[in-house]
Residue frames as qw, qx, qy, qz and C-alpha x, y, z in Angstrom:
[[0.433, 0.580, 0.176, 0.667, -11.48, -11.92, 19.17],
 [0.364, -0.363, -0.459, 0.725, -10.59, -8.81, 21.04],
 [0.170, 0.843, 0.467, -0.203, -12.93, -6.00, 21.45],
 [0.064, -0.740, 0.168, 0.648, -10.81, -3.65, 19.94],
 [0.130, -0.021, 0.853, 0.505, -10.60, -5.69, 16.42],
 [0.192, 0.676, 0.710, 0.043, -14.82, -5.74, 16.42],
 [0.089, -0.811, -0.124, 0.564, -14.62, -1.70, 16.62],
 [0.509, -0.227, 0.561, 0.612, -12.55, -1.51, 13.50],
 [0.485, 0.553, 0.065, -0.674, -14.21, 0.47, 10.73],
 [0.728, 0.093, 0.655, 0.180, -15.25, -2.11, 7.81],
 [0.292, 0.949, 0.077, -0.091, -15.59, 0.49, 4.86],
 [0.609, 0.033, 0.162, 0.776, -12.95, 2.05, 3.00],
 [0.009, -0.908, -0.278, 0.314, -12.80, 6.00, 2.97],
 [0.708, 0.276, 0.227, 0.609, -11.65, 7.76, 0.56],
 [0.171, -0.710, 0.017, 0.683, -10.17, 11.41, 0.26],
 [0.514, 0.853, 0.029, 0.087, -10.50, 13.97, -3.52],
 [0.774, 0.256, -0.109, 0.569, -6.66, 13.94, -4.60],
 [0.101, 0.573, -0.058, 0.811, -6.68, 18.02, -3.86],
 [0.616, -0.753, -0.229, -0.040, -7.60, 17.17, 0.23],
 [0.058, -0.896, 0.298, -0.325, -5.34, 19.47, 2.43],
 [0.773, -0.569, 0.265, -0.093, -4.78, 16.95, 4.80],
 [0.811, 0.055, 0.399, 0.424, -2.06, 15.06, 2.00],
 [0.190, 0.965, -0.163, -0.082, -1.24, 18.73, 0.37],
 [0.200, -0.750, 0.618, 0.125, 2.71, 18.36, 1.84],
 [0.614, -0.226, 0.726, 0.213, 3.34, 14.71, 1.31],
 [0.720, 0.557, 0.391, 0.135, 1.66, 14.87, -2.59],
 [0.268, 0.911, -0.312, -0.030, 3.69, 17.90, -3.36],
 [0.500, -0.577, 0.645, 0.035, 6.84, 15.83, -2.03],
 [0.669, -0.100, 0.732, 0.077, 6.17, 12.71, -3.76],
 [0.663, 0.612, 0.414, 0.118, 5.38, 14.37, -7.14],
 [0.282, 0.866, -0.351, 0.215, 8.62, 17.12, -6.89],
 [0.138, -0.675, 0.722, -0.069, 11.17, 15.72, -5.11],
 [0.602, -0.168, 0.779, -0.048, 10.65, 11.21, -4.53],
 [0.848, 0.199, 0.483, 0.090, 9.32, 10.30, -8.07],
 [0.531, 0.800, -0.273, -0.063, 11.73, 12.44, -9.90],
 [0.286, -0.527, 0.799, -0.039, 14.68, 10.95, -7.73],
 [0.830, 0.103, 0.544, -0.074, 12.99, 7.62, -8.38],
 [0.660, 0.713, 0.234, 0.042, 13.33, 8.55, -12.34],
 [0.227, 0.769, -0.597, -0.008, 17.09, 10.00, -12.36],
 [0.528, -0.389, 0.749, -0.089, 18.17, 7.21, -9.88],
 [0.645, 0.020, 0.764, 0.015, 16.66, 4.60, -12.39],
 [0.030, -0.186, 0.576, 0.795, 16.91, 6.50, -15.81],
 [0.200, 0.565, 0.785, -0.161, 12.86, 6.02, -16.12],
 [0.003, -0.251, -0.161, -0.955, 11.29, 8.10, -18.38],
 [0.411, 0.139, 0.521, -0.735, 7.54, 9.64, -17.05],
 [0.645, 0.252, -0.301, -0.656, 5.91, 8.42, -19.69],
 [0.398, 0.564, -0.712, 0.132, 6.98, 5.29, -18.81],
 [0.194, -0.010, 0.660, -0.726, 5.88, 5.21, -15.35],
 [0.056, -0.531, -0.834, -0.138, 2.36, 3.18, -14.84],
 [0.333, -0.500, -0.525, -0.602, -0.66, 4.87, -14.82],
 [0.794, -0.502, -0.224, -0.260, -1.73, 3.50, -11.48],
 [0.164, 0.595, -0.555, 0.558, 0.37, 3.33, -8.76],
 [0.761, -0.499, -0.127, -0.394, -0.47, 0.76, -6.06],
 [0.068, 0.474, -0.846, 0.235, 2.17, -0.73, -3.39],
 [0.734, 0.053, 0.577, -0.354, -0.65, -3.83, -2.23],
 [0.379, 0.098, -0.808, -0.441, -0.91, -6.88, -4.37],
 [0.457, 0.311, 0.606, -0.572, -4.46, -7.42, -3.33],
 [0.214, 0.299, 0.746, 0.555, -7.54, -8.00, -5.29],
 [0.051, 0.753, 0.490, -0.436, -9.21, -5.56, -3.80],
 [0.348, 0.881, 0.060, 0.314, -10.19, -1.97, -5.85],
 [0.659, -0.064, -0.111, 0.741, -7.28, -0.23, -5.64],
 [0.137, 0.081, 0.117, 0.980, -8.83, 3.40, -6.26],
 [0.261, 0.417, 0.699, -0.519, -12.11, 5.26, -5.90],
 [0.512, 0.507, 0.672, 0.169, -14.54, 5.65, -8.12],
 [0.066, 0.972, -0.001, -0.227, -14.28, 9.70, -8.40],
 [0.330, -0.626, 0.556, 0.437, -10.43, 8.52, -9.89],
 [0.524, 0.222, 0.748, 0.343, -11.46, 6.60, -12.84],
 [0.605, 0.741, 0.290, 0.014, -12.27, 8.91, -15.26],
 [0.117, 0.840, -0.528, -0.038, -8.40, 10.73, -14.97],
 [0.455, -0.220, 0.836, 0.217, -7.03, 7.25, -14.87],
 [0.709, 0.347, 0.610, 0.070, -8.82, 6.57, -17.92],
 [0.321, 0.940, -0.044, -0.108, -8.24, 9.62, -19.56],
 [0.317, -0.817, 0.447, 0.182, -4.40, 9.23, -18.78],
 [0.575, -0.029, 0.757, 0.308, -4.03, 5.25, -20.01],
 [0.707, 0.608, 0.315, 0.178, -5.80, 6.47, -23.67],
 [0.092, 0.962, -0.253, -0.054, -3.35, 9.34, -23.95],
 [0.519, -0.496, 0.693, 0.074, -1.15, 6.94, -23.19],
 [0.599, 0.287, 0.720, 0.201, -2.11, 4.30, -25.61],
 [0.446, 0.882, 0.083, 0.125, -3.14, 6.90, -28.56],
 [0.284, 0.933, -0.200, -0.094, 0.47, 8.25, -27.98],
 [0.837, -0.259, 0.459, 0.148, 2.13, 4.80, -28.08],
 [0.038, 0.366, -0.692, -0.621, 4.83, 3.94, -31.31],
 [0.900, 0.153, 0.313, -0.263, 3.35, 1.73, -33.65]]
């Protein structure tokens, strides 16, 4: 195996949604790429998943400091489903 593959950090690391370092690209992708995404394909937001994950993995997909707004979001969701 090369030495540069053993070095490799083994951990995942996560970052609070509101870190500076992803400021520009979150503003971007929440005003300007998933509304395009939503005219381009007539999507409403409500619509849109919850979660957002581009891996089909079994791994977690989020950190733990995200699950209580992802939970909060899917009952709002689900409590403001038709019946």
């Amino acid at each position: 195996m090369p030495a540069d593959l053993d070095s490799r950090p083994s951990e995942k690391r996560w970052e609070p949604p509101g870190a500076p370092r992803y400021a520009d690209l979150r503003a971007r992708v929440e005003s300007v790429w998933v509304p395009e995404l939503q005219r381009i394909t007539s999507v409403d937001g409500d619509a849109l998943p919850v979660v957002w994950d581009i891996y089909a993995s079994s791994t977690f997909a989020f950190p733990e400091f995200a699950m209580p707004e992802v939970a909060r979001v899917a009952v709002a969701r689900i409590e403001g489903a038709p019946r």
